[in-house]
N, CA and C atoms as a LAMMPS dump frame, in Angstrom:
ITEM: TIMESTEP
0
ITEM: NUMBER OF ATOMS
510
ITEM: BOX BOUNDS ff ff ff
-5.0000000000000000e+02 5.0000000000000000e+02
-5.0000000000000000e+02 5.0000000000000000e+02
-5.0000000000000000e+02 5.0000000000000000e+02
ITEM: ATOMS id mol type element x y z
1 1 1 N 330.643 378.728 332.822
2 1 2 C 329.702 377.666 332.488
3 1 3 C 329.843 377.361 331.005
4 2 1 N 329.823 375.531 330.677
5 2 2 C 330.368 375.563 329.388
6 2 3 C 328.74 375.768 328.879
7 3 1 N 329.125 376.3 327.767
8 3 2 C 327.85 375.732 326.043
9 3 3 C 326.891 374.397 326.73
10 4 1 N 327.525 373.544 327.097
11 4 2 C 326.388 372.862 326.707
12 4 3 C 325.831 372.331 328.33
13 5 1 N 326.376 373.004 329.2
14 5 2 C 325.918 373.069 330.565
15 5 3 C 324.759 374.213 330.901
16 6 1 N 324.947 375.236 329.894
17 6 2 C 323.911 376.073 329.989
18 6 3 C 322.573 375.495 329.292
19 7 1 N 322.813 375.489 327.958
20 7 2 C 321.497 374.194 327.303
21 7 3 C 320.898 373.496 328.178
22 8 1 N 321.778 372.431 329.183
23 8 2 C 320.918 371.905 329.856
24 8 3 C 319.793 372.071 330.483
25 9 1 N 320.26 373.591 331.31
26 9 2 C 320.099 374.242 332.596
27 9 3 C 318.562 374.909 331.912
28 10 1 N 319.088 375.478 330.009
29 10 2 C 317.509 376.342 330.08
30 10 3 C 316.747 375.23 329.77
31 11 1 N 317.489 374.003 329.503
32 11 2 C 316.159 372.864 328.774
33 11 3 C 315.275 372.475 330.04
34 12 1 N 315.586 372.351 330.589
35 12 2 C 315.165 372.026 332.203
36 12 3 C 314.164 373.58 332.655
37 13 1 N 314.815 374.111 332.803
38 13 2 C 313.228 375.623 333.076
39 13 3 C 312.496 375.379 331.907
40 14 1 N 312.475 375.127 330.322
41 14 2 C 311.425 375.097 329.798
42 14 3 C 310.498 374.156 330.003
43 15 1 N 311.11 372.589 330.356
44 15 2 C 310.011 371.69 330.422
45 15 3 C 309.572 371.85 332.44
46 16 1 N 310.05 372.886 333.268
47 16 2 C 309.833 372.907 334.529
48 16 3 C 308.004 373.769 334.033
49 17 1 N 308.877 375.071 333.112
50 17 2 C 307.18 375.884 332.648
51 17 3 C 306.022 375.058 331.917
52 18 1 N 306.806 374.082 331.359
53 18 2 C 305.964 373.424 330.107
54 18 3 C 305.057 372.409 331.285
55 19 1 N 305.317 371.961 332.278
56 19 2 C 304.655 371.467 333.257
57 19 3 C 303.703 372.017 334.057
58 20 1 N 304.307 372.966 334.538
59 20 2 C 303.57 374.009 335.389
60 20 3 C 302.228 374.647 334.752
61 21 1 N 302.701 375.067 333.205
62 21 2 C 301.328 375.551 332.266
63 21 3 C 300.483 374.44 332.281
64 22 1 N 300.689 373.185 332.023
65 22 2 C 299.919 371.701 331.495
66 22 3 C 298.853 371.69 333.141
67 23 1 N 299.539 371.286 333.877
68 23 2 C 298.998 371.175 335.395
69 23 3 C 297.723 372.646 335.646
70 24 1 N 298.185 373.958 335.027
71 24 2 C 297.375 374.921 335.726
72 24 3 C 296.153 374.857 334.485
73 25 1 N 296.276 373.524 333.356
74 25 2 C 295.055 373.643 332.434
75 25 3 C 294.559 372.626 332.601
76 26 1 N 294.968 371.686 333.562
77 26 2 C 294.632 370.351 332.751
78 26 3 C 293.437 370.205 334.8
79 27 1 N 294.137 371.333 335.392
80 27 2 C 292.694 371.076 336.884
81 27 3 C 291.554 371.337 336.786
82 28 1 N 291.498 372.636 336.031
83 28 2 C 290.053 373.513 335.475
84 28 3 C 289.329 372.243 334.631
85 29 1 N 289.819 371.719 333.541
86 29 2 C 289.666 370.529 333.106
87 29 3 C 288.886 369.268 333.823
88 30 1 N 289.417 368.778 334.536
89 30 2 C 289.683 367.926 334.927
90 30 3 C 288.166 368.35 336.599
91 31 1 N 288.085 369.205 336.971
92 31 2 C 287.06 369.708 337.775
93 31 3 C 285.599 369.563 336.505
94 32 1 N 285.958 370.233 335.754
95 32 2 C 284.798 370.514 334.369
96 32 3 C 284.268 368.767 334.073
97 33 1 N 285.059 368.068 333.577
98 33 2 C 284.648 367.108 333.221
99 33 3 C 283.755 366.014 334.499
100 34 1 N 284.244 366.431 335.791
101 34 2 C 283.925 365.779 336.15
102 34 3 C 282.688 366.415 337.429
103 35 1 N 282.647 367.686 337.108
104 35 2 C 281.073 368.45 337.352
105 35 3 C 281.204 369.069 338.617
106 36 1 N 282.232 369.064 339.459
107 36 2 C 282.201 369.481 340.772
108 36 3 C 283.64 370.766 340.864
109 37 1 N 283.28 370.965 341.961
110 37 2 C 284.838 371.631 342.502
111 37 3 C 285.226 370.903 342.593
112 38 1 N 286.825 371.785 342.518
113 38 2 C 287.681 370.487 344.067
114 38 3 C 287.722 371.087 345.29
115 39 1 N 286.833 371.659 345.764
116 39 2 C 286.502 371.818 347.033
117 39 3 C 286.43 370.58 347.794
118 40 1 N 287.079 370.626 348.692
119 40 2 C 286.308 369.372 349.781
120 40 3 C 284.729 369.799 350.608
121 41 1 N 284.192 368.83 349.83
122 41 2 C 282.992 368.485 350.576
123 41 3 C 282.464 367.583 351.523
124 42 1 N 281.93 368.014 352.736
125 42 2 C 281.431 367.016 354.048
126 42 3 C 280.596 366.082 353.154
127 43 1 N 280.966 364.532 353.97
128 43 2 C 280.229 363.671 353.206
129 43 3 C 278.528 363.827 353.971
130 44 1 N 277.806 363.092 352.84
131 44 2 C 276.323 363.079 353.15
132 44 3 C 275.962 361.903 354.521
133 45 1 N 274.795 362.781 355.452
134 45 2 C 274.763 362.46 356.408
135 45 3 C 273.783 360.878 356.286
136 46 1 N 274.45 359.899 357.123
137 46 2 C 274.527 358.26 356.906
138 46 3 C 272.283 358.202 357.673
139 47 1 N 272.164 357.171 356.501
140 47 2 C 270.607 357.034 357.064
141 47 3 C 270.512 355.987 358.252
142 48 1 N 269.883 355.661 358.736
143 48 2 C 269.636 355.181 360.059
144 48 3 C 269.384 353.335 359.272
145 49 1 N 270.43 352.698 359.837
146 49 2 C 270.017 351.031 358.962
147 49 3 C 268.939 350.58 359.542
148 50 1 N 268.192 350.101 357.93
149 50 2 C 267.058 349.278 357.787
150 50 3 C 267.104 347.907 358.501
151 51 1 N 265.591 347.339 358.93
152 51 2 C 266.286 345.843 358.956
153 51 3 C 266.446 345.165 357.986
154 52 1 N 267.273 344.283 358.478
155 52 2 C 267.984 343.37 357.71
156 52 3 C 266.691 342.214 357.147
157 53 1 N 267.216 342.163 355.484
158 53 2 C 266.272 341.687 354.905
159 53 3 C 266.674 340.096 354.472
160 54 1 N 266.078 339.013 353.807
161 54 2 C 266.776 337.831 353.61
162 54 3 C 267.949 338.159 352.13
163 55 1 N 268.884 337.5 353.17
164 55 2 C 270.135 337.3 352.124
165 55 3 C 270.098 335.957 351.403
166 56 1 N 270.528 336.533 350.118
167 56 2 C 270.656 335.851 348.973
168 56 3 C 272.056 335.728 348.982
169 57 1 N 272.771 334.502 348.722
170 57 2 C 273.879 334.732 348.293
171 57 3 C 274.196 334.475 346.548
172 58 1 N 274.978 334.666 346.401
173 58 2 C 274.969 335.169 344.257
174 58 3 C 276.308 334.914 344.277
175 59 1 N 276.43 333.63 343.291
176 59 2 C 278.169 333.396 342.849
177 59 3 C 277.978 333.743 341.983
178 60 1 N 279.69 334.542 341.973
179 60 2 C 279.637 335.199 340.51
180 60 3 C 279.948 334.056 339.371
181 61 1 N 280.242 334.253 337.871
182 61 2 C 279.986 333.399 336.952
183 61 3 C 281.609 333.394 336.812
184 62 1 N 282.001 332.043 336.379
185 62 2 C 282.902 331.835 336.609
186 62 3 C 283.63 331.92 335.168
187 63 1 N 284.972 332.76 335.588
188 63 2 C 285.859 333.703 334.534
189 63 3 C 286.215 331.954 333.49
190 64 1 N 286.166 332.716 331.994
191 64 2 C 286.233 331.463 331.169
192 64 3 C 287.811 331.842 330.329
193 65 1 N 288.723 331.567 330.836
194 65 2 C 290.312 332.252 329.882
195 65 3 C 289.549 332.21 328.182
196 66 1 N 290.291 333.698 327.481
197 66 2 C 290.102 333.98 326.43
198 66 3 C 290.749 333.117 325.363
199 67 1 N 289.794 332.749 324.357
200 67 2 C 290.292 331.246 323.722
201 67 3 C 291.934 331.804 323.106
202 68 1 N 292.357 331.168 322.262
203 68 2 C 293.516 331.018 321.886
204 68 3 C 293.013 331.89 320.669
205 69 1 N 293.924 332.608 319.521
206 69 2 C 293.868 333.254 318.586
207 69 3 C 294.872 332.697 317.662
208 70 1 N 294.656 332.009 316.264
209 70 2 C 295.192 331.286 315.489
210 70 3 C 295.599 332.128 314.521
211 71 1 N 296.911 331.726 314.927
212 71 2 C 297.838 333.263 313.887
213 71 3 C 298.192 332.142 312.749
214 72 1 N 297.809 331.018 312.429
215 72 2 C 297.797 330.403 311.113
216 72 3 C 298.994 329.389 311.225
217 73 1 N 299.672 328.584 309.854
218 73 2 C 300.413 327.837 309.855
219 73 3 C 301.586 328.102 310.088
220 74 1 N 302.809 327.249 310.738
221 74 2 C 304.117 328.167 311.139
222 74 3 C 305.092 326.87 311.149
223 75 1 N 306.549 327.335 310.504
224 75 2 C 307.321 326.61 310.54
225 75 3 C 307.884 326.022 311.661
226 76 1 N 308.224 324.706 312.61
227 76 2 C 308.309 324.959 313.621
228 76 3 C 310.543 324.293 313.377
229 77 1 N 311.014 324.995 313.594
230 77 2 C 312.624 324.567 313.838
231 77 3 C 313.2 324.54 315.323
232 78 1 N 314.296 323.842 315.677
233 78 2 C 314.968 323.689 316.617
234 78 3 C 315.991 324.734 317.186
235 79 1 N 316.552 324.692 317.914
236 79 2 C 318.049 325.521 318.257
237 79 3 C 318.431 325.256 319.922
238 80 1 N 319.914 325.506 320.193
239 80 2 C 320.213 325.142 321.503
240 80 3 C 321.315 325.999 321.75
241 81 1 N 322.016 326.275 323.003
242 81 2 C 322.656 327.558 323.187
243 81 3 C 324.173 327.261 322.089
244 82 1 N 324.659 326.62 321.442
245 82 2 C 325.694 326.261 320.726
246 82 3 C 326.448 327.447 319.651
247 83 1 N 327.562 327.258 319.719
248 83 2 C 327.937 328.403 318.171
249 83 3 C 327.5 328.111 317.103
250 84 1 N 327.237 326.604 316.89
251 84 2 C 326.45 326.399 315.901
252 84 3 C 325.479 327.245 315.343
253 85 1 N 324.781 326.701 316.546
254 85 2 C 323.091 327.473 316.279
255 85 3 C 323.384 329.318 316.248
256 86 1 N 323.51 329.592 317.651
257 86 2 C 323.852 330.911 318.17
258 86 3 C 324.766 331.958 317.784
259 87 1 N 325.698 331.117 317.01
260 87 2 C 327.229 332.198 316.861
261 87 3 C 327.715 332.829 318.081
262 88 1 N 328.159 334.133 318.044
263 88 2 C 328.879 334.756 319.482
264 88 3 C 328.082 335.071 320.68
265 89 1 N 326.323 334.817 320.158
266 89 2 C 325.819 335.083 321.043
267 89 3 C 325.171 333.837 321.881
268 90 1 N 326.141 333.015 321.804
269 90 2 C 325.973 331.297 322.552
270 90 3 C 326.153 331.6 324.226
271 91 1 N 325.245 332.31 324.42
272 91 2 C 326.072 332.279 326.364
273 91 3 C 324.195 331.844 326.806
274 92 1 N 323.621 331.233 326.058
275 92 2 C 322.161 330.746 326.796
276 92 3 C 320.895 331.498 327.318
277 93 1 N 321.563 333.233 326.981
278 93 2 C 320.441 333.923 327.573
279 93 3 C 320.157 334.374 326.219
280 94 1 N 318.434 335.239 326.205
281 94 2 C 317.904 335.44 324.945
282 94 3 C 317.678 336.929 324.854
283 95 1 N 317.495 337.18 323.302
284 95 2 C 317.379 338.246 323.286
285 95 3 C 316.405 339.676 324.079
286 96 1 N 315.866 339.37 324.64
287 96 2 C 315.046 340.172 326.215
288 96 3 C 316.03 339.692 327.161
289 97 1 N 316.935 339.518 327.39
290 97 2 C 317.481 339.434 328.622
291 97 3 C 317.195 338.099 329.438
292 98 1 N 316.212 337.226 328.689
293 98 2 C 316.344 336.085 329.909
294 98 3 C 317.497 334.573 329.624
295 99 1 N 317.039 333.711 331.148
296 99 2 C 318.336 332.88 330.706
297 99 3 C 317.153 331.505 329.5
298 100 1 N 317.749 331.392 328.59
299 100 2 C 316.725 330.494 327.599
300 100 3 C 316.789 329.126 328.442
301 101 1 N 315.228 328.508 328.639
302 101 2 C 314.861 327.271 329.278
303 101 3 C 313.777 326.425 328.318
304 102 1 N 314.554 325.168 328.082
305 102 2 C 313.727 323.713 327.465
306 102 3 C 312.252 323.89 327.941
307 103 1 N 311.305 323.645 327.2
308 103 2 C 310.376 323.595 327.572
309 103 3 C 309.159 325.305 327.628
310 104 1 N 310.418 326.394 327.737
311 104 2 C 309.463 327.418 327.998
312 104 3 C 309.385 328.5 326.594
313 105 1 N 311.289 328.808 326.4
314 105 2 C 311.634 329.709 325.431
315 105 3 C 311.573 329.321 324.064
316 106 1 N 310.779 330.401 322.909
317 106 2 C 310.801 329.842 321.776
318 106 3 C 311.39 331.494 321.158
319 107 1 N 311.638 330.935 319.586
320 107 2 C 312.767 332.293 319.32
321 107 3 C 311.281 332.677 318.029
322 108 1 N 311.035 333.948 317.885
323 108 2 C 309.983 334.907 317.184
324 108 3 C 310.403 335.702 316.319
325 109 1 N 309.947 336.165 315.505
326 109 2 C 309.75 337.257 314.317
327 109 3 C 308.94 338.411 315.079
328 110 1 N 309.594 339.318 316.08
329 110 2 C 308.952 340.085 317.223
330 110 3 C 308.004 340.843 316.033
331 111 1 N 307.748 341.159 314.867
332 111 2 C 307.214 341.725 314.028
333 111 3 C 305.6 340.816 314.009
334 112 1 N 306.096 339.753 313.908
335 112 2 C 305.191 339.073 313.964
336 112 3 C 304.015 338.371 315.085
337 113 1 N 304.78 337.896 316.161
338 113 2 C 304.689 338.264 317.721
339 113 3 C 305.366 338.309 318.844
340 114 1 N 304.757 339.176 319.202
341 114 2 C 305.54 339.951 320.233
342 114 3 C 306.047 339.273 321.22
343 115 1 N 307.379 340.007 321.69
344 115 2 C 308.164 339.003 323.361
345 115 3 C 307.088 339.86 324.157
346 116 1 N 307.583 338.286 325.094
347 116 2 C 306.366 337.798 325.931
348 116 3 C 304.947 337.046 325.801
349 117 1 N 304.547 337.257 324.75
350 117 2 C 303.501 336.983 323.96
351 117 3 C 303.49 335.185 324.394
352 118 1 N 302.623 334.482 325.368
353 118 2 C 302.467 332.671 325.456
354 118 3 C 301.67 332.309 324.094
355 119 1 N 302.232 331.299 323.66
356 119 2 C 302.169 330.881 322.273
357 119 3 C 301.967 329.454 322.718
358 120 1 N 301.032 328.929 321.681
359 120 2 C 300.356 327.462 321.938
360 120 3 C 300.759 326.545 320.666
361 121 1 N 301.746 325.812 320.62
362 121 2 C 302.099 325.18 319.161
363 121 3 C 301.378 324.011 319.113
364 122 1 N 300.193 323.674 318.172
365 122 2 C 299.625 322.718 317.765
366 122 3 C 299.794 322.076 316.676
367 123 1 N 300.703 320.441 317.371
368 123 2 C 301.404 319.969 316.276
369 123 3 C 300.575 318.784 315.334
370 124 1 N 300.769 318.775 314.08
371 124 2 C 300.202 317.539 313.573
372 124 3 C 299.635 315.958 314.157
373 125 1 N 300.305 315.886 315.045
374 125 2 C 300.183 314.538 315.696
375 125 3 C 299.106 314.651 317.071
376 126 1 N 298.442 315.811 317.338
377 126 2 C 297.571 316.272 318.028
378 126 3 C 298.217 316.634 319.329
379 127 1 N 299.283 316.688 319.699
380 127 2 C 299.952 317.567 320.642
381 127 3 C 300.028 318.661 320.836
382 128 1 N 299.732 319.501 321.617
383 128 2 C 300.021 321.082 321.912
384 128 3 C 301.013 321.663 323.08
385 129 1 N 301.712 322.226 322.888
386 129 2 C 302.522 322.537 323.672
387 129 3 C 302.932 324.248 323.935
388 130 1 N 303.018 324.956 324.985
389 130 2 C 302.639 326.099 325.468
390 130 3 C 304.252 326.238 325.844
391 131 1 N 304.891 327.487 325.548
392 131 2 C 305.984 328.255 325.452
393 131 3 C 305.676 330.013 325.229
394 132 1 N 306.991 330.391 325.552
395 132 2 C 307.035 332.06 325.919
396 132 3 C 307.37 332.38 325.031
397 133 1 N 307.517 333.773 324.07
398 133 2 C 308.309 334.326 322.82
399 133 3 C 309.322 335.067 323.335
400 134 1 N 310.257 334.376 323.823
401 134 2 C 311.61 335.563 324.356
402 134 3 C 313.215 335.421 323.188
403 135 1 N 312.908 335.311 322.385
404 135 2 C 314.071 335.925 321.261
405 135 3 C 313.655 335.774 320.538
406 136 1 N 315.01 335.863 319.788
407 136 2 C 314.861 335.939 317.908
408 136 3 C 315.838 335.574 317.173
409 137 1 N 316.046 335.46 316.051
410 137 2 C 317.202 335.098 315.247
411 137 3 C 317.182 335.655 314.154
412 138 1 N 318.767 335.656 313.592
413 138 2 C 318.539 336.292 312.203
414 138 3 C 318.132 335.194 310.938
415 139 1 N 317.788 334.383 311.331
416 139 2 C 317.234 333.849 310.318
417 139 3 C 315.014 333.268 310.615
418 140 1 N 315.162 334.27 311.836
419 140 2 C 313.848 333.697 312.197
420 140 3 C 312.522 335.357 311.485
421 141 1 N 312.509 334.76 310.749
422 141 2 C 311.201 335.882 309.49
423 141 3 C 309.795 334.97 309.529
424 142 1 N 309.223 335.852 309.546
425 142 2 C 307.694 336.113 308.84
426 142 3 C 306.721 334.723 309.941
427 143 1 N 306.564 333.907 309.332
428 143 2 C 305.811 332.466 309.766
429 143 3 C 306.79 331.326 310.245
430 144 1 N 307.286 331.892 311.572
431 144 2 C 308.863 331.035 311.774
432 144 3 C 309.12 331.183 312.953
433 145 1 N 309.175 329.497 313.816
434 145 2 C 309.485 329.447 315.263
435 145 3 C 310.874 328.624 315.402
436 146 1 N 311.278 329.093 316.091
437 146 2 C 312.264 328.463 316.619
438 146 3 C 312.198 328.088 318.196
439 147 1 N 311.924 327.019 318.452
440 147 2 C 312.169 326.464 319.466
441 147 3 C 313.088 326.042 320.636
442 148 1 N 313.897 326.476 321.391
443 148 2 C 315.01 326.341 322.275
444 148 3 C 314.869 325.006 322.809
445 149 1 N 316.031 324.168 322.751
446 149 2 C 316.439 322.829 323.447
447 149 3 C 317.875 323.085 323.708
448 150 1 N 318.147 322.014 325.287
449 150 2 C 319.258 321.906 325.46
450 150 3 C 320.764 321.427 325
451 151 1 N 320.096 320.713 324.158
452 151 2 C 321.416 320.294 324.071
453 151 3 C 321.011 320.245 321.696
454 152 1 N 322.196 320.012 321.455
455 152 2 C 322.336 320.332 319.902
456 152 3 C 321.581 318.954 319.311
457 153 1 N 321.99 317.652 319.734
458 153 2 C 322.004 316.693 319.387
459 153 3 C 320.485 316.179 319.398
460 154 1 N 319.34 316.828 320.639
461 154 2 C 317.907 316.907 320.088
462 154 3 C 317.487 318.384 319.342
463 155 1 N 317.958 319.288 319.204
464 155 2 C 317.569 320.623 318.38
465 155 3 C 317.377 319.381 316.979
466 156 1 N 318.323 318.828 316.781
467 156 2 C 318.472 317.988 315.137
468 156 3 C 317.622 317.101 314.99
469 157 1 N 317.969 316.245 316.474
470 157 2 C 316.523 314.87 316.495
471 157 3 C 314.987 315.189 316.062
472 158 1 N 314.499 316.903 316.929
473 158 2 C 313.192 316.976 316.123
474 158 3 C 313.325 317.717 314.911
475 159 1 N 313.931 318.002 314.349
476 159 2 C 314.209 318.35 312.786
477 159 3 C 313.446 319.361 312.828
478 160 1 N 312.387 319.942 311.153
479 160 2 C 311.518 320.744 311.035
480 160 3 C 310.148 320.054 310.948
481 161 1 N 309.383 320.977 311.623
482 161 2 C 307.87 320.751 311.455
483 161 3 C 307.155 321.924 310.847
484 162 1 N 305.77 321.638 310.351
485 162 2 C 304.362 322.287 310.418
486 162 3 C 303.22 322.543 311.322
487 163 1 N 303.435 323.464 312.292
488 163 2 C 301.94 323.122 312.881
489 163 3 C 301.611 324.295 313.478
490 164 1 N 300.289 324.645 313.586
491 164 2 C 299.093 325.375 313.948
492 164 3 C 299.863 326.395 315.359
493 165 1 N 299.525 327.196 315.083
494 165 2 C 300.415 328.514 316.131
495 165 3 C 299.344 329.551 316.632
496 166 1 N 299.121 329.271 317.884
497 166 2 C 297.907 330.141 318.67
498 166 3 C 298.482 330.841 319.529
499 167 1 N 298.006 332.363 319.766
500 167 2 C 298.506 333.683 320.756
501 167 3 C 297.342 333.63 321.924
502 168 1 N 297.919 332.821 322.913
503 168 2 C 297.286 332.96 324.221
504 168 3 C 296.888 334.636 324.894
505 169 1 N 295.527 334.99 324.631
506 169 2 C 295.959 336.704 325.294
507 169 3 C 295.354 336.299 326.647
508 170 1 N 296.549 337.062 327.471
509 170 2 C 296.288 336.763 329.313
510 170 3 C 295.433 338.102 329.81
């Protein structure tokens, strides 16, 4: 058996014990906190039904989505799958693994917010428009969106903007 086939073999019995100890502390525990054995106990014997009294019916209140959270002013720029834009990594999919789509994918400062994160861009002209944070770029820092379009020739048409950048939390 080589060197480092044995390592394996004891790393594996220590975290097999290191389990086995955790599990034989964490039931006593876990009974304690929650005031009983773990005995199984017969459930309590069912009372004989009342009559039936007038029903009320009660709608519940209706769920209001959590407003938007205004992460402040943000550069808004273009880009499209091109070497231009992209360099070697022009094949259309983004940095998480998806394929980049007009309309949905915008490129992030993951520092800043996070992939996946639905983002609400509110532009000067009173438009808002709702996109996903699935990449990034090396030139995309701090207060800085980049926006995915298809083709190069509108990435340029909308040039750069300013506008209002809200974190949809789902």
């Amino acid at each position: 058996m080589h060197y480092y086939e044995r390592k394996a073999r004891n790393r594996w019995a220590v975290i097999r014990v290191y389990l086995y100890t955790l599990a034989l502390t964490l039931i006593p525990m876990a009974a304690a906190l929650i005031g009983k054995s773990l005995a199984v106990e017969a459930p309590p014997p069912k009372a004989a039904p009342a009559a039936p009294a007038e029903i009320k019916t009660v709608e519940p209140p209706a769920e209001r989505p959590p407003a938007p959270v205004s992460l402040g002013s943000f550069t808004i720029t273009h880009y499209c799958p091109c070497e231009l834009c992209c360099g070697v990594w022009a094949d259309g999919y983004t940095s998480t693994g998806t394929k980049a789509t007009e309309g949905r994918t915008i490129a992030v400062d993951p520092a800043v917010i996070p992939y996946g994160s639905r983002v609400v861009i509110a532009y000067e002209d009173g438009t808002k428009e709702r996109y996903t944070a699935e990449d990034c770029g090396g030139a995309i820092r701090g207060n800085h969106i980049d926006v995915y379009m298809n083709s190069h020739q509108a990435a340029l048409a909308e040039g750069v903007k300013i506008a209002e950048v809200y974190i949809v939390e789902e």
